[in-house]
C-alpha positions, 0 to 999 in steps of 0.5 A, spaced: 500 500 500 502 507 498 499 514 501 494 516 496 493 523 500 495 525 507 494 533 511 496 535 518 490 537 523 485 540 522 487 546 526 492 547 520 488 546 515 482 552 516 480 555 509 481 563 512 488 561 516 494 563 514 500 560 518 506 562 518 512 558 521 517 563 524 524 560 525 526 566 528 533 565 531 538 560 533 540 562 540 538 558 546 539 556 553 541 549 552 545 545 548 543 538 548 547 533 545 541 530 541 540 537 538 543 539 531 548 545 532 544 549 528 539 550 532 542 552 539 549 555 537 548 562 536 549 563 529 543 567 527 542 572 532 536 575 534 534 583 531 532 588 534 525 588 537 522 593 532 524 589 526 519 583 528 514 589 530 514 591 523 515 585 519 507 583 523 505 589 522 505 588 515 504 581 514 498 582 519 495 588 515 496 584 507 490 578 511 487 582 515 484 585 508 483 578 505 479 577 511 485 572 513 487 569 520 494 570 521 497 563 526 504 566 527 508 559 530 515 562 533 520 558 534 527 558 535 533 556 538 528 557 544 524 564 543 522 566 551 529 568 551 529 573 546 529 580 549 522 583 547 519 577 546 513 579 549 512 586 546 511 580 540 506 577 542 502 582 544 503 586 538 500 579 533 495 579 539 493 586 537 492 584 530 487 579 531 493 574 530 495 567 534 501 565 537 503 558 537 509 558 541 515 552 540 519 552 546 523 548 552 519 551 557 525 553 562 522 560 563 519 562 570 514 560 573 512 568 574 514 569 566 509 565 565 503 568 568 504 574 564 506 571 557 500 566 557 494 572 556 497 573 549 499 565 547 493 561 544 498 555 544 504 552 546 508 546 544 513 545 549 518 540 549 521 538 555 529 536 555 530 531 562 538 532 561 537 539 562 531 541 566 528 538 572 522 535 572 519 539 578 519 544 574 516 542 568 510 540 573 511 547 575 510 550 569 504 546 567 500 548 573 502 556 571 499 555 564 494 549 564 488 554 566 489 559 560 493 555 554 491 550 550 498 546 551 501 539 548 508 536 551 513 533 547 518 528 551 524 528 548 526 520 548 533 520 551 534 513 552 537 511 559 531 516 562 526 513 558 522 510 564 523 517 569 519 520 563 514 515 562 513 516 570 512 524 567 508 523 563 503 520 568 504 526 573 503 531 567 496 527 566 495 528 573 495 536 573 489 535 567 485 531 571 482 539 575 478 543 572 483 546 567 482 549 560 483 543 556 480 536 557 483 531 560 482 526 555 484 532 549 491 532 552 497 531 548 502 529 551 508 524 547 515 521 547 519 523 541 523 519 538 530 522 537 535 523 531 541 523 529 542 530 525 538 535 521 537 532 515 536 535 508 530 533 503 530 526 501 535 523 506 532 518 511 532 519 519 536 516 523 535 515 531 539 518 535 540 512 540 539 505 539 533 504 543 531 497 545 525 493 545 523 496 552 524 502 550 519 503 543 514 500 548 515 507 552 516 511 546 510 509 543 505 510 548 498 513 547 500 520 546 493 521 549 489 518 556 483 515 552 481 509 558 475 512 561 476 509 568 473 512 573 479 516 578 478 520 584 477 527 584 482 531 586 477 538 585 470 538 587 469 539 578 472 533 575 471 532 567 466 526 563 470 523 558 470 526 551 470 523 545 476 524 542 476 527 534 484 522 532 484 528 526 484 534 530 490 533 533 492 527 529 495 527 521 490 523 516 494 518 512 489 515 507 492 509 503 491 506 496 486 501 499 481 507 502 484 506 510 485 512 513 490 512 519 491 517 523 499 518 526 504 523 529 509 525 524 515 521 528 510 514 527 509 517 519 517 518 519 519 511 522 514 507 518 517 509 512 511 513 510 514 519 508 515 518 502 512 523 497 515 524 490 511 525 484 505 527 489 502 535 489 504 538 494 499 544 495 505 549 498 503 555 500 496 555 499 495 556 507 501 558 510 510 559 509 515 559 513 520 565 515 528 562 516 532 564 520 535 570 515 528 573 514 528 569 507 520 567 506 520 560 504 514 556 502 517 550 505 523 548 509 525 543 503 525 551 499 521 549 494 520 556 494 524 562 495 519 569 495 522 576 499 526 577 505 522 580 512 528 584 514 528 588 509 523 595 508 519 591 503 518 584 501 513 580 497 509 574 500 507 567 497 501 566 492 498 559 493 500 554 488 503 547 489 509 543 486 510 535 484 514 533 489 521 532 487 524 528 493 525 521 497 524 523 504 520 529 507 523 529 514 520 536 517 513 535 521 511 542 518 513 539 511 509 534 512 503 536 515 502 540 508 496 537 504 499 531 499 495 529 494 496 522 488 
């Protein structure tokens, strides 16, 4: 069986969303072993706070009047670090737009409850070699009654039954009355790889992990047994049916079956192989690199303007045959593919 068609979530697929993925530096307050240098070394530097400010004012003002929502995703490095980090997410929250924010969490407790009034979504990727466990719990109660959240726990090999054990103690700050549903809560342990890798390449994991160890790393990344618990609050929620391709990526196969799967599971099947497919780039969203470059996708496919500069052009949908072996990028991914 081949892949016929696949999509991210629904939530990135919305008709009136625009989704921009903000690669917006490389600085960032960790330095994990598992991590490509590129992403943590240091060698993009942030620009100053107005040339963001700008950069959203007009990006924001060109959908605004195509009665667009702009989703900006900023990522890093690690992007709470970077002065000026909240006049940002203030400034898209002005415009109506929404901050989805990538980050390792580490900032403090008393960070948080300023910055979560002008989040509208936070992928948190929590690092155990880095970062004590106490206070990633810390951060999640902070957060988990304003911020719709999902946990990614990076697979590091020799702690993977510590974090098997984190991952029941964050389920456990879910079961009170909070802004998600218990039972809509993502929490996952990711597989590791050994580098970035271009387009066309083949992943590698970092580590070699061993029976036991898939067992963990594969483990739901949602509570879906609906067993009665104690109630630690006098609000405790009913379980909710859960809707796989809200949160999910829709893999349809050439016999009609659809599955729905996280990108590493897509990668590690061997399923992210989509040459000679339509990849409809740039019909809901582009990415922005770390040198201000306007791309429709981080295989650069397409290379429109520049953000840093007074004037740039933004990308107009269109899409392309795939050319290459491997897509290795979840935002790659997840953009519609089609046979």
């Amino acid at each position: 069986m081949s892949v016929v068609k696949l999509h991210g979530p629904r939530s990135d697929n919305e008709p009136n969303d625009i989704t921009i993925q903000w690669s917006m530096g490389n600085s960032c307050n960790f330095e994990c072993e598992y991590c490509p240098t590129q992403l943590h070394s240091g060698s993009h530097p942030w620009q100053s706070t107005e040339i963001y400010l700008d950069a959203i004012d007009k990006i924001c003002t060109h959908y605004t009047e195509q009665n667009k929502t702009v989703n900006f995703e900023l990522i890093g490095g690690e992007v709470t670090v970077m002065p000026g980090f909240l006049e940002i997410l203030q400034k898209i929250k002005e415009h109506n737009g929404r901050s989805i924010v990538f980050t390792n969490g580490s900032r403090t407790r008393n960070w948080w409850s300023k910055a979560k009034h002008y989040i509208d979504d936070l992928i948190i990727s929590f690092h155990i070699n880095s970062m004590l466990e106490d206070d990633l719990i810390d951060m999640a109660e902070e957060i988990s009654d304003t911020v719709p959240a999902s946990y990614h726990l990076a697979g590091v090999k020799d702690s993977l039954p510590d974090i098997e054990l984190l991952q029941k103690r964050l389920r456990e700050v879910y079961r009170i009355n909070k802004v998600q549903d218990y039972y809509g809560v993502n929490i996952d342990i990711k597989t590791m790889y050994k580098k970035l890798l271009g387009p066309g390449s083949k992943q590698e994991p970092f580590y070699d992990y061993d029976g036991n160890d898939w067992r963990i790393i594969n483990l739901p990344a949602w509570e879906i047994d609906p067993t009665p618990h104690e109630p630690i609050s006098p609000v405790v929620y009913e379980p909710a049916e859960i809707n796989q391709g809200e949160f999910l990526f829709t893999v349809m196969s050439s016999d009609n079956s659809i599955q729905y799967m996280e990108p590493d599971q897509i990668m590690n099947q061997g399923m992210n192989k989509f040459k000679g497919m339509t990849c409809h780039i740039g019909e809901r969203g582009f990415n922005i690199d770390m040198r201000g470059n306007i791309v429709s996708s981080w295989c650069g496919a397409k290379t429109y303007g520049n953000v840093f500069e007074p004037k740039f052009e933004l990308p107009t949908p269109s899409g392309i045959v795939c050319p290459h072996e491997h897509c290795n990028n979840p935002k790659d991914i997840a953009i519609l593919k089609t046979s």
